[in-house]
KEGUSE-554576 format. One record per residue (C-alpha): residue in three letters; x, y, z. Coordinates in steps of 0.05 Angstrom, whole numbers. Each point is the difference from the previous one (the first is absolute). Layout:
// residues N
(ALA (X Y Z))
...
END
This chain:
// residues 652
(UNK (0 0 0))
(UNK (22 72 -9))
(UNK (-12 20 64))
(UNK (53 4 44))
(UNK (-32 -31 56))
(UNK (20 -66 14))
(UNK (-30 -63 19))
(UNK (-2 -34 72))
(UNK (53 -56 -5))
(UNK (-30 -71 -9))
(UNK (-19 -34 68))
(UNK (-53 -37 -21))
(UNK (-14 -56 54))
(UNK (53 19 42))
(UNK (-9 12 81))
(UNK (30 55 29))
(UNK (-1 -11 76))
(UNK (-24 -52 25))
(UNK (-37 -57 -27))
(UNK (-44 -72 2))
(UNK (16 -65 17))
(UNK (-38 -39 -63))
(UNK (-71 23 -24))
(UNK (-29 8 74))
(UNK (-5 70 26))
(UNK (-17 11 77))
(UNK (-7 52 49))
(UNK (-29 34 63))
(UNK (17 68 -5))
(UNK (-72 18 -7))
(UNK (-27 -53 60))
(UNK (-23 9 57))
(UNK (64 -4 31))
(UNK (41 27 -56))
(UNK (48 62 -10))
(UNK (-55 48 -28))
(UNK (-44 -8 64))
(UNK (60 3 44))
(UNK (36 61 -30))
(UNK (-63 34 -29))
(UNK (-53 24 55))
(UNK (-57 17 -46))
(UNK (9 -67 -43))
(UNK (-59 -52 -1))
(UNK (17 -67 -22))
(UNK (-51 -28 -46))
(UNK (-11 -68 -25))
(UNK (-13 26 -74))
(UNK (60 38 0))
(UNK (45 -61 28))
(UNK (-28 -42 -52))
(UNK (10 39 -60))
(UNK (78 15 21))
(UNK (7 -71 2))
(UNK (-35 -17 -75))
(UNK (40 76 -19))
(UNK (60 -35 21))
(UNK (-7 -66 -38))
(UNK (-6 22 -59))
(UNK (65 46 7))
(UNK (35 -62 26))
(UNK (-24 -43 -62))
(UNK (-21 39 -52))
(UNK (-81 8 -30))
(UNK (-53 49 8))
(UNK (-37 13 59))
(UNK (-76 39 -16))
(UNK (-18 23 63))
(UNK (-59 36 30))
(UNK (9 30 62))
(UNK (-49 50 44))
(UNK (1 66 27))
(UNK (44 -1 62))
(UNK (33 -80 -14))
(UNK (69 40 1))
(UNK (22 -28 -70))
(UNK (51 55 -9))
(UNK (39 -39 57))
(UNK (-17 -59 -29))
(UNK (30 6 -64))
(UNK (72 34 30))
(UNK (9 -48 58))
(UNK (17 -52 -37))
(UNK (34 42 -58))
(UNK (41 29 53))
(UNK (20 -62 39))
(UNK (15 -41 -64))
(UNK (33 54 -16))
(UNK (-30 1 -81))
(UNK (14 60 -48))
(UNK (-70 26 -16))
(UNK (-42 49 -37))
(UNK (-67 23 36))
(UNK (-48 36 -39))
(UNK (-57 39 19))
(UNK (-66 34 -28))
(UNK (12 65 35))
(UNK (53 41 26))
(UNK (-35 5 67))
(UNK (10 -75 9))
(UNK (79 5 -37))
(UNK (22 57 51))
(UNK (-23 -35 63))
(UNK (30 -74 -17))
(UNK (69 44 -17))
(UNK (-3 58 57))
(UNK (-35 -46 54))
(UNK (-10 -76 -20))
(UNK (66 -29 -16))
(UNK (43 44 48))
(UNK (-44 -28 53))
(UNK (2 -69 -15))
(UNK (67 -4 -10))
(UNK (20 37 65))
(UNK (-46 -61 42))
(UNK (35 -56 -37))
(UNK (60 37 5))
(UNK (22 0 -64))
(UNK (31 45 -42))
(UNK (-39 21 -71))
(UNK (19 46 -56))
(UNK (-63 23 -28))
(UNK (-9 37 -57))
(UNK (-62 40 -17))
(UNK (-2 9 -79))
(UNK (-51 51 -36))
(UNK (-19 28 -70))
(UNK (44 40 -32))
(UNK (-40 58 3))
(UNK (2 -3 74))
(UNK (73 25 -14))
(UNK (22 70 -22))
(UNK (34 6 -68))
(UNK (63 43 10))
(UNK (1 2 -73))
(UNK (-67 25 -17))
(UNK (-1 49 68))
(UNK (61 24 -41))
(UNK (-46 12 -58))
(UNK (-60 30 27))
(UNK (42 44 41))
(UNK (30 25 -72))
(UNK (-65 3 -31))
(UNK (-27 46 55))
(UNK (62 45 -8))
(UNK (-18 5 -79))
(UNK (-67 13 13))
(UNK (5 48 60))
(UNK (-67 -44 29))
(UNK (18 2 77))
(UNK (-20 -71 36))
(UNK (11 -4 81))
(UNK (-9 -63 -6))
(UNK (44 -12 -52))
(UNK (49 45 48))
(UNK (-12 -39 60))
(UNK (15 -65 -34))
(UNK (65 16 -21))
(UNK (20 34 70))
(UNK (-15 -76 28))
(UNK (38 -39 -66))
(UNK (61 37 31))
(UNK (-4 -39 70))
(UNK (-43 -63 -13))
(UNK (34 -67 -3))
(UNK (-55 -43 -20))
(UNK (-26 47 -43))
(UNK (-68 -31 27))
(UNK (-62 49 -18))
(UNK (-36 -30 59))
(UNK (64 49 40))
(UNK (-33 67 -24))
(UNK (-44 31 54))
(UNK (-22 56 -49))
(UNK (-22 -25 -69))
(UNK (-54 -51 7))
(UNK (22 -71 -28))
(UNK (-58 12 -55))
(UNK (24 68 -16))
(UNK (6 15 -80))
(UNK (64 22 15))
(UNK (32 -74 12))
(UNK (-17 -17 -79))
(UNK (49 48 -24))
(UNK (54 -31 55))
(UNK (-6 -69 -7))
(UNK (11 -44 -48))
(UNK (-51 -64 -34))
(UNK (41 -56 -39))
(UNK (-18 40 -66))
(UNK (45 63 17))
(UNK (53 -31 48))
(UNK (70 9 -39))
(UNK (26 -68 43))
(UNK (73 -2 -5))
(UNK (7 53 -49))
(UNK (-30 57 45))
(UNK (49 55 22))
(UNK (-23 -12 74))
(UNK (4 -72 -6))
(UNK (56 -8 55))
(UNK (-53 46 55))
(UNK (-66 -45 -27))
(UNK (-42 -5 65))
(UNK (-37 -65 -42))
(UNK (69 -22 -6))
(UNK (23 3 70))
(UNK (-58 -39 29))
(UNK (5 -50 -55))
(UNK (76 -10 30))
(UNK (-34 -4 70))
(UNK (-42 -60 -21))
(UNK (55 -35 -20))
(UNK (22 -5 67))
(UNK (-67 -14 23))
(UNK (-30 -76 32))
(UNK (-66 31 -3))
(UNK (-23 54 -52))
(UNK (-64 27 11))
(UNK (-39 31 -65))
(UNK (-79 10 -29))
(UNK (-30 -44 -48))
(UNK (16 61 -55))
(UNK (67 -4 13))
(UNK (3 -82 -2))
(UNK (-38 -9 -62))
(UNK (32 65 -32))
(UNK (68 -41 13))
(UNK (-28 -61 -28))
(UNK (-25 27 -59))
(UNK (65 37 -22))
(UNK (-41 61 9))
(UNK (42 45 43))
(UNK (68 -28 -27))
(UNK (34 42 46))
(UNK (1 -47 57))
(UNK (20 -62 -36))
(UNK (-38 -61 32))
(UNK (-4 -18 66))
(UNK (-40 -67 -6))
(UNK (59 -47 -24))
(UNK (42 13 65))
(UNK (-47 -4 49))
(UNK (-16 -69 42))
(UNK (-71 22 19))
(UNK (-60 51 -32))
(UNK (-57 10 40))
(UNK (-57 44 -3))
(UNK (-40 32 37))
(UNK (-63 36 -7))
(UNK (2 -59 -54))
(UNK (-73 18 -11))
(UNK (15 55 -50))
(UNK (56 -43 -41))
(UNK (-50 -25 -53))
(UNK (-13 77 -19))
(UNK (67 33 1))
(UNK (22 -68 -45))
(UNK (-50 26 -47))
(UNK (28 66 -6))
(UNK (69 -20 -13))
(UNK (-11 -59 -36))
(UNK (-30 53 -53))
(UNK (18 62 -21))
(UNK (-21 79 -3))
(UNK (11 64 -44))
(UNK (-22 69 41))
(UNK (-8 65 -29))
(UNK (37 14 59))
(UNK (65 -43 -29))
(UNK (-5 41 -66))
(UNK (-7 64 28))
(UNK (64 -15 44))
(UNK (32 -24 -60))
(UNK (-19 67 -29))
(UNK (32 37 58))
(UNK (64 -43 4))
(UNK (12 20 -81))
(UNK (-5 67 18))
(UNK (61 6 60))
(UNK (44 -52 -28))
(UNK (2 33 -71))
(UNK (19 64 45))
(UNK (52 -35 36))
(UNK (33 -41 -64))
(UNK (-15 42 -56))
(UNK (-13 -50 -56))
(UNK (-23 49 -42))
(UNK (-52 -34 -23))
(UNK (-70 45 -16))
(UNK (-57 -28 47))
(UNK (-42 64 -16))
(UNK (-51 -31 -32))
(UNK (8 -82 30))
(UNK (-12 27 77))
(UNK (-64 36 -5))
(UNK (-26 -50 -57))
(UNK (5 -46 66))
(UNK (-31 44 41))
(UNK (-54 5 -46))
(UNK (-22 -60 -9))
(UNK (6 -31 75))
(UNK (-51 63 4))
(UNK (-33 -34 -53))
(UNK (-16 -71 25))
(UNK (-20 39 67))
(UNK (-59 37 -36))
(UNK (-24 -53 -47))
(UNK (-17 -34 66))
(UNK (-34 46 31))
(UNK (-59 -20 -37))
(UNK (5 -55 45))
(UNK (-36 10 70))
(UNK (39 -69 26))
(UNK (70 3 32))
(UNK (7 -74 -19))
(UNK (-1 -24 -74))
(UNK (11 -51 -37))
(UNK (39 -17 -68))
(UNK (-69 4 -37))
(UNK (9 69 10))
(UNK (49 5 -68))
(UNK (-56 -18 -38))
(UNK (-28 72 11))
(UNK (34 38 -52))
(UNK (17 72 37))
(UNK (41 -44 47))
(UNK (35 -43 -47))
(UNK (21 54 -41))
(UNK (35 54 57))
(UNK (34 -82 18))
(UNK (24 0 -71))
(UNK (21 78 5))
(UNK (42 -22 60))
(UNK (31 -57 -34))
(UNK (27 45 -53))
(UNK (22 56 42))
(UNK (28 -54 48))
(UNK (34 -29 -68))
(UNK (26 77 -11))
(UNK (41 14 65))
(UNK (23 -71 -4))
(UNK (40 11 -62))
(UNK (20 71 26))
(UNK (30 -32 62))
(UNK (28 -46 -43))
(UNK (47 53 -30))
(UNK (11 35 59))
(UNK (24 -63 45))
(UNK (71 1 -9))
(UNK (4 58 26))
(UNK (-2 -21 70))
(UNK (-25 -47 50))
(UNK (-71 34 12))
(UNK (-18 7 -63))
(UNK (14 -67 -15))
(UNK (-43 -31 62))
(UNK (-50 47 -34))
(UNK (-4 -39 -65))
(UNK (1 -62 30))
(UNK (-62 28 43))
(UNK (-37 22 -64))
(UNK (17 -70 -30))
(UNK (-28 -43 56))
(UNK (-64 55 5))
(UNK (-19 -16 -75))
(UNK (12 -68 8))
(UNK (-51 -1 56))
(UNK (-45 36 -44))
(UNK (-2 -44 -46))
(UNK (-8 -63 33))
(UNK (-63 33 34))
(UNK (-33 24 -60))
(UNK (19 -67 -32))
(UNK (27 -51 33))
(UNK (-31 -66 -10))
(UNK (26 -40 68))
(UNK (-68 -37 20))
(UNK (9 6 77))
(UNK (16 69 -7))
(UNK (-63 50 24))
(UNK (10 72 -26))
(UNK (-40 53 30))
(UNK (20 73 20))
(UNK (-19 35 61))
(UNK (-12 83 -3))
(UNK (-11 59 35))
(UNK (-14 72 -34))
(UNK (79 14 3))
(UNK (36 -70 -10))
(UNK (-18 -70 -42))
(UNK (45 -57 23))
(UNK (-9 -53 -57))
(UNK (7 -74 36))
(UNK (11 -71 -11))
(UNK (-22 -56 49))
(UNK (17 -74 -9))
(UNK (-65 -38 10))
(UNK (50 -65 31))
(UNK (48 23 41))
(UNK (16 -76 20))
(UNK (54 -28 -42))
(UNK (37 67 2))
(UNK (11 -8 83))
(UNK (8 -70 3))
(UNK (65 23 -45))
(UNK (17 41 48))
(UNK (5 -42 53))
(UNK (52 -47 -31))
(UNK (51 60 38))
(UNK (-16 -19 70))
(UNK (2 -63 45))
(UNK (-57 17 53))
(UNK (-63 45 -14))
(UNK (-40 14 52))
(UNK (-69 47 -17))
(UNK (-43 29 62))
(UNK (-55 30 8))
(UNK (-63 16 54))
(UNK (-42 -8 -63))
(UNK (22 -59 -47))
(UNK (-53 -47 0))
(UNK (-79 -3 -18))
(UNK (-22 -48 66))
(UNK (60 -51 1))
(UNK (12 7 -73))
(UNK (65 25 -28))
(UNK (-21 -18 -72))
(UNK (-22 64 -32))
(UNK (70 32 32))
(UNK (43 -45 -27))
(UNK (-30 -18 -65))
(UNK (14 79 -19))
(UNK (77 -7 16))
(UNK (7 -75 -33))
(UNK (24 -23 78))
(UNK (-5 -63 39))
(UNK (30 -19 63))
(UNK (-21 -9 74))
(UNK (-59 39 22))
(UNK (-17 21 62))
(UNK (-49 47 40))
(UNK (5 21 72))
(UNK (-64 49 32))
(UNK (10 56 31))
(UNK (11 -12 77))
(UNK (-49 67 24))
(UNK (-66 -17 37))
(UNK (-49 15 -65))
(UNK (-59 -37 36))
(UNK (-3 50 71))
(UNK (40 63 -38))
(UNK (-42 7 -53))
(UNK (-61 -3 -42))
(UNK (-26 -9 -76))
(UNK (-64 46 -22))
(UNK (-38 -16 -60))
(UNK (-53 42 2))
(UNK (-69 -40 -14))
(UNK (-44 20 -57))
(UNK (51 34 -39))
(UNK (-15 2 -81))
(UNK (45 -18 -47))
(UNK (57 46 -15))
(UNK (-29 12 -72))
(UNK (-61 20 25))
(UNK (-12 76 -5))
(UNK (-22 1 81))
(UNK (67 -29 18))
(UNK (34 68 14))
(UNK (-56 29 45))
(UNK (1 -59 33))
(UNK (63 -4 10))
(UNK (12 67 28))
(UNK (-45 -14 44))
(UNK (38 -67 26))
(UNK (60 41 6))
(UNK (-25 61 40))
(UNK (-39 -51 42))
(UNK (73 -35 7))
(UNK (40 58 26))
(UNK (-45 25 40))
(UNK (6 -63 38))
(UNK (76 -5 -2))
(UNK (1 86 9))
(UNK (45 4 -58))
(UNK (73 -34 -2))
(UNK (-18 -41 -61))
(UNK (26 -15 -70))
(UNK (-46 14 -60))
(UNK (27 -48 -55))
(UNK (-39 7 -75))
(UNK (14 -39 -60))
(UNK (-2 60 -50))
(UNK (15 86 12))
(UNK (-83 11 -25))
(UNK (-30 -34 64))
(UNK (50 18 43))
(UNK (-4 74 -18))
(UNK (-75 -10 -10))
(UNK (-7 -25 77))
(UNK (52 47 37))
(UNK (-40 58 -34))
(UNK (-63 -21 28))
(UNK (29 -19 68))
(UNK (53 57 13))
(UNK (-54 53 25))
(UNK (-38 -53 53))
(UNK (55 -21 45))
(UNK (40 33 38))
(UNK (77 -32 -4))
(UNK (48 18 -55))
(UNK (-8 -31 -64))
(UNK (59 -12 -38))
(UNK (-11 -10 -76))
(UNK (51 -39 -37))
(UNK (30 48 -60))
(UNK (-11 65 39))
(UNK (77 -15 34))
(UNK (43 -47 -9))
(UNK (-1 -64 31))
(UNK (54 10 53))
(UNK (-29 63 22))
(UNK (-64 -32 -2))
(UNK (17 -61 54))
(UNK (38 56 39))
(UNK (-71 36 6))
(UNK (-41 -66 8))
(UNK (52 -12 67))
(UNK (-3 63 28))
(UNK (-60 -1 7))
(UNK (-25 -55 37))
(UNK (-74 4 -31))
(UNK (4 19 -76))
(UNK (-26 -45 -57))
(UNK (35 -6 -58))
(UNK (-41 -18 -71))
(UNK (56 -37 -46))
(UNK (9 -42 -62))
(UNK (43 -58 -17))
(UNK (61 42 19))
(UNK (-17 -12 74))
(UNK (-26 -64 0))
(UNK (70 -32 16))
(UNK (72 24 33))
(UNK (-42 42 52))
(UNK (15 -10 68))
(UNK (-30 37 52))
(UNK (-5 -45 65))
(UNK (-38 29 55))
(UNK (-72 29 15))
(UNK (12 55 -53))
(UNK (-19 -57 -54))
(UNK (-62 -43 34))
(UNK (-39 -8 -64))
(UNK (7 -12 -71))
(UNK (-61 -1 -44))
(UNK (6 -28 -76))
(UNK (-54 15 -51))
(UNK (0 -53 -50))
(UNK (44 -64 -8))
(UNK (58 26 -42))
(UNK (-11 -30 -54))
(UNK (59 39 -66))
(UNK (-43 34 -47))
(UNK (-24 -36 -58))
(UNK (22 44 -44))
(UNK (71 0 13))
(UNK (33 -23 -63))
(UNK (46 -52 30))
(UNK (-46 -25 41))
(UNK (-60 -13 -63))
(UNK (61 -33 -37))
(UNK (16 -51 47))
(UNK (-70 -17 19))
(UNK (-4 -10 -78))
(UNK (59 -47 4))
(UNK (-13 -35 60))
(UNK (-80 -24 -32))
(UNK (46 -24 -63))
(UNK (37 -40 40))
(UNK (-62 -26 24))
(UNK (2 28 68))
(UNK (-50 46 45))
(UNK (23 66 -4))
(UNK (-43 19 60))
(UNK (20 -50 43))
(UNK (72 -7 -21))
(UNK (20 70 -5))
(UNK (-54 58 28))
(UNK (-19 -26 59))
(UNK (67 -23 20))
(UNK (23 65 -13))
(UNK (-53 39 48))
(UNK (12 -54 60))
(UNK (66 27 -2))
(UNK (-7 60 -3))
(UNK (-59 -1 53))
(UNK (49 -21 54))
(UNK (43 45 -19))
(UNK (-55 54 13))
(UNK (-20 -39 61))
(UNK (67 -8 26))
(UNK (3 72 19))
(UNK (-42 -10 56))
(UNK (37 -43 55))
(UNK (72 27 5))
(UNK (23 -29 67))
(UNK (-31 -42 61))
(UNK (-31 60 33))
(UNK (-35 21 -62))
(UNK (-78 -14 0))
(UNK (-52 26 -59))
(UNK (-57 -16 -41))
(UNK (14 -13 -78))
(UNK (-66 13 -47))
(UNK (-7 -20 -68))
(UNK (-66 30 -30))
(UNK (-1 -50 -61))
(UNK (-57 -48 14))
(UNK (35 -45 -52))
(UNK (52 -32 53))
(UNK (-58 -30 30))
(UNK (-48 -10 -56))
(UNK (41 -19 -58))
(UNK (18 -75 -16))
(UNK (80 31 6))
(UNK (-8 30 50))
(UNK (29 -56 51))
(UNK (57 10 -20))
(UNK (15 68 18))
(UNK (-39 -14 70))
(UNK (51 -63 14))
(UNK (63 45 -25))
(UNK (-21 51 58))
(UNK (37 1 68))
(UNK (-60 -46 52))
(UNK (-36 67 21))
(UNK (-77 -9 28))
(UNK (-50 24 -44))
(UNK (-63 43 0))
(UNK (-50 39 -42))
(UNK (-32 48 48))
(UNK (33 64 12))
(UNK (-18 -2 87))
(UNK (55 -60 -6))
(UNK (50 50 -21))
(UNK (-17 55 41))
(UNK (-3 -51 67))
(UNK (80 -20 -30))
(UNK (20 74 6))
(UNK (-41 11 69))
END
């Protein structure tokens, strides 16, 4: 690769410290009697937790996959590194959020190691556009002197590039990590120079790529992982052929990220940075070259595409949509501007390093053009998604199977974990989507559902399509938090009843009511905990990664079972294939789909052993439905009822 960043060296199967005698792994650090309990006074032992270490640490002593469900409050973060740490395996953890990455890195494996007294390198790995660019701060800070355009931000960024080491973004206490600003300072694998960048030998992704190679454990996201794998970021080299051990966690959301980078993408945003990056390194190395007429050709017609779907009122669409012929042609008019600044950057590439990334950009661009407006790959689903500023044209494999079963050729022992893996006892519909077999397993959570909390389905609720359902609804809910005085979690399946509800409800009760969109989500939770009583109305966004243990959270009420929209491209394309194959697309894909992410919704509820609360699903279907079973049985054991005095008796 032209990169510059190396490789980790190949250790493969090799133990660092420590190791097995034969296949068998055993310990007691987490028993009764064992070091954590000893040496850690808040630490509970639990029988869950003890037996998933054990089945964690069999499979790193012989090899395999382990599937393994495990509940809210099991402990399966401990699970997983206690025997990683005391066998002493190389390993890469993955997670589905950066919540969940920082506190295994900053908290988890510190602790763990400190009780069994061992000693761990541990390396936490991110995106590269976590990492500031000293090459392109260098170029927007030159832009901003040719343009006389004065940006604190810009100013206060390269007052902390002078000091940082890590060159972390997460470091700056004054420009928000979702600033604008960081765009212009970081790099994405289309614009990184690798080894032929000026400020190679200072590249913060280049320094903690060195760190990793020192690392036993290297802690990333599920981005970053299938990024590697896919020879998308090429920057980091791979990780997965020198590692003993992957395991994920948060495993839940692996089927969807796979999707994304088993496919591909081409953003107006990509083109208009392409546009951008032209324009300062044709300043900078002086090709000569004319691009008068090739750059705002491009801008033209990105501007194009944008307003020949405006017609459109949908921010979803699929590849029917180049069958409408105002479309089609401003996709054609970008081909053949695209076409124009290619062969422009053609001639200017010698001139210097830049320019020539640039071409190569503008190469791979109208490559992905093409194979979107034409491409002819069966399990390929193109669709584009929109806004009235930006079109990102997209590309979704309909199997994602056979692709990760390749991928796991690079590892000895995977391990994939989850509080919400399984519909009932069934792993199937999990591991079908990844192409994986192995041992499966599923441990419960160890809280006290039956005395801490309750299930309300509302009796004589009409079916969500009905046109009374909202009413009646907003009545449940008021009714709801008037008995639990606020402190509850509003969770909709789509931004019309949400906003439609919160409207009518905002005005009759008197605790703050947070509305997702109108901050962002950080500030958001930072409200909702403050305040001890607010509700907070929020869509898929919320229903997962949100922890707020505590009476501040006592109830979580659910509209409908969340059920994707039909209408999602992807989703319409594999029903389609899965009834060729002569499967039920219902049964096999939908409702496996909204059990999972039910619990997930669900989930937030019951954060820790003191927690109590009442969860309410309004959709009569759970209990009417022939399907609805299953959802019921994939539910923590809570009591139920259908009379609102039940739940207002709870909270008394």
């Amino acid at each position: 690769m032209e990169s510059g960043i190396p490789s980790l060296p190949e250790v493969s199967h090799r133990l660092f410290r420590g190791s097995v005698t034969g296949p068998e792994y055993h310990s007691d650090a987490l028993s009764d009697n064992g070091l954590f309990h000893s040496r850690l006074p808040r630490f509970v032992p639990r029988r869950a937790q003890q037996e998933m270490a054990l089945e964690v640490g069999r499979v790193l002593a012989e090899g395999g996959t382990l599937v393994a469900e495990s509940g809210t409050g099991t402990g399966k973060t401990y699970a997983y590194l206690v025997p990683v740490i005391e066998q002493g395996v190389r390993a890469v953890i993955s997670t589905g959020t950066r919540h969940l990455q920082d506190q295994i890195f900053h908290r988890d494996i510190s602790e763990v190691g400190r009780v069994l007294g061992r000693s761990v390198n541990a390396v936490m790995l991110k995106g590269r556009s976590n990492y500031l660019c000293r090459y392109r701060l260098r170029q927007a800070m030159s832009q901003t002197s040719l343009t006389g355009d004065d940006d604190p931000a810009l100013a206060e960024i390269a007052r902390w590039a002078a000091s940082t080491r890590e060159g972390d973004i997460a470091e700056m206490q004054g420009v928000g990590e979702q600033a604008p600003v960081w765009r212009l300072v970081t790099s994405t694998s289309d614009n990184c120079l690798g080894g032929k960048c000026p400020e190679h030998a200072g590249c913060h992704v280049m320094k903690a790529r060195q760190k990793a190679l020192q690392g036993d454990i290297v802690v990333v996201n599920h981005h970053l992982f299938l990024s590697d794998r896919t020879l998308k970021d090429d920057g980091f080299g791979e990780l997965l052929p020198h590692c003993d051990a992957v395991i994920f966690d948060e495993a839940h959301s692996l089927p969807s990220v796979a999707s994304d980078f088993f496919g591909f993408s081409l953003s107006s945003f990509q083109l208009e940075e392409l546009c951008r990056d032209v324009v300062v390194a044709e300043r900078e190395e002086g090709s000569a070259v004319d691009f008068a007429d090739a750059l705002p050709a491009m801008t033209r017609a990105v501007v194009q595409v944008n307003t020949a779907l405006h017609g459109s009122q949908e921010q979803i669409l699929d590849h029917g949509v180049l069958d409408e012929i105002p479309f089609r042609q401003s996709l054609d008019q970008l081909n053949r501007s695209l076409e124009s600044l290619r062969a422009s950057l053609e001639l200017a590439a010698p001139a210097g390093e830049a320019l020539d990334k640039c071409h190569q950009r503008a190469v791979h661009l109208q490559g992905l053009l093409d194979e979107w407006a034409h491409g002819r790959d069966r399990n390929l689903v193109r669709w584009l998604s929109r806004s009235r500023q930006w079109f990102r044209l997209r590309a979704t494999p309909l199997r994602i199977d056979a692709r990760f079963r390749e991928m796991m050729q690079h590892a000895r022992s995977w391990i994939f974990t989850s509080a919400t893996l399984a519909v009932g006892n069934d792993f199937s519909a999990y591991t079908t989507q990844l192409g994986i077999d192995g041992s499966q397993r599923c441990w419960g959570s160890p809280y006290d559902f039956r005395s801490r909390s309750l299930l309300y389905l509302p009796a004589s609720m009409p079916d969500p399509r009905d046109k009374e359902y909202p009413d009646r609804m907003t009545a449940v809910i008021q009714d709801v938090l008037e008995a639990s005085r606020g402190r509850a979690f509003c969770l909709f399946t789509s931004y019309g009843m949400m906003n439609r509800i919160h409207t009518k409800l905002r005005d009759r009760l008197p605790w703050p009511m947070l509305l997702q969109g109108e901050a962002p989500r950080s500030e958001l939770m930072d409200r909702f905990r403050q305040s001890g009583d607010a509700v907070l109305f929020g869509t898929a966004s919320f229903w997962e990664g949100v922890d707020v243990p505590g009476e501040a959270l006592s109830c979580v009420i659910i509209d409908r079972l969340p059920f994707a929209a039909p209408s999602d491209p992807v989703l319409k394309s594999r029903l389609r294939a899965c009834e060729e194959e002569g499967g039920n697309p219902f049964m096999d894909i939908q409702v496996p789909a909204a059990v999972q992410a039910l619990k997930q919704g669900a989930g937030r509820l019951i954060r820790s052993e003191q927690d109590r609360g009442v969860l309410v699903i309004c959709d009569p279907r759970i209990r009417t439905s022939r399907y609805g079973a299953l959802f019921l049985q994939s539910l923590p054991p809570m009591p139920t009822c259908e009379r609102i005095e039940d739940v207002t008796r709870f909270f008394q």
